[in-house]
C-alpha positions as CSV (number, residue, x, y, z in Angstrom):
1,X,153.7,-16.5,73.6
2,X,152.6,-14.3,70.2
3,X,150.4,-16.2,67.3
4,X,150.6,-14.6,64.0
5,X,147.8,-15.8,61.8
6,X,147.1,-15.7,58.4
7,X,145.4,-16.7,55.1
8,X,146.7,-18.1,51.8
9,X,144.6,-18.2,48.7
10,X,147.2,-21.4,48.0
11,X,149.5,-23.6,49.5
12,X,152.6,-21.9,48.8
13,X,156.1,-21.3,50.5
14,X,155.3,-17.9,52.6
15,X,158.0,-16.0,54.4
16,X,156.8,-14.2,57.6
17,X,159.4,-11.0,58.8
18,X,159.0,-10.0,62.0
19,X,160.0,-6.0,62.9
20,X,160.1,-4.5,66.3
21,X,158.6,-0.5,66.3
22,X,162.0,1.0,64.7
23,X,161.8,-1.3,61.5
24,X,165.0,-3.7,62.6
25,X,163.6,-6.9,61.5
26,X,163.3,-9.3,64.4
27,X,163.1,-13.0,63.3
28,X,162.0,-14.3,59.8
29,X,160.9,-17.2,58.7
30,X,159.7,-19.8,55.8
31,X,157.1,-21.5,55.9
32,X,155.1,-24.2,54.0
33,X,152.0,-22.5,54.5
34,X,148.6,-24.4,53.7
35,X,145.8,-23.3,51.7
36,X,143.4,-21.3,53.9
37,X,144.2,-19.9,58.2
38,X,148.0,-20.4,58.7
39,X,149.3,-19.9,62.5
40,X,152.8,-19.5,63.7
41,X,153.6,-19.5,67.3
42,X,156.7,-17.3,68.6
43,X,158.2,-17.6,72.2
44,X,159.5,-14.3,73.6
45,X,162.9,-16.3,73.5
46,X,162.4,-16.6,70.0
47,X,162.0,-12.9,69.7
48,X,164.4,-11.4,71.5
49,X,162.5,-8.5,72.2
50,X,159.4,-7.5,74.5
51,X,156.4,-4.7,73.5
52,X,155.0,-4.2,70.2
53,X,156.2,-6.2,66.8
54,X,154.7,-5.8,63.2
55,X,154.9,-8.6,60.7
56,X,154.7,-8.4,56.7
């Protein structure tokens, strides 16, 4: 199990991309992220892939 965590300045819609090390995006997804620390919790199921991800 991977937590990404994050700030918003605002609640807003946010869309989290996930990317394995060659830049193939991974998983993405929208959220209805909440003024201040946001956390999103992703399975390796979810994934699909094992070893290091980057997220924008």
């Amino acid at each position: 199990m991977t937590t990404v965590s994050f700030e918003m300045p605002e609640a807003a819609t946010a869309t989290l991309s996930v990317y394995d090390v060659t830049g193939k995006v991974v998983t993405v997804r929208n959220i209805n992220a909440i003024k201040g620390l946001n956390s999103e919790i992703f399975t390796k199921d979810q994934l699909g892939v094992s070893g290091t991800c980057t997220t924008h």
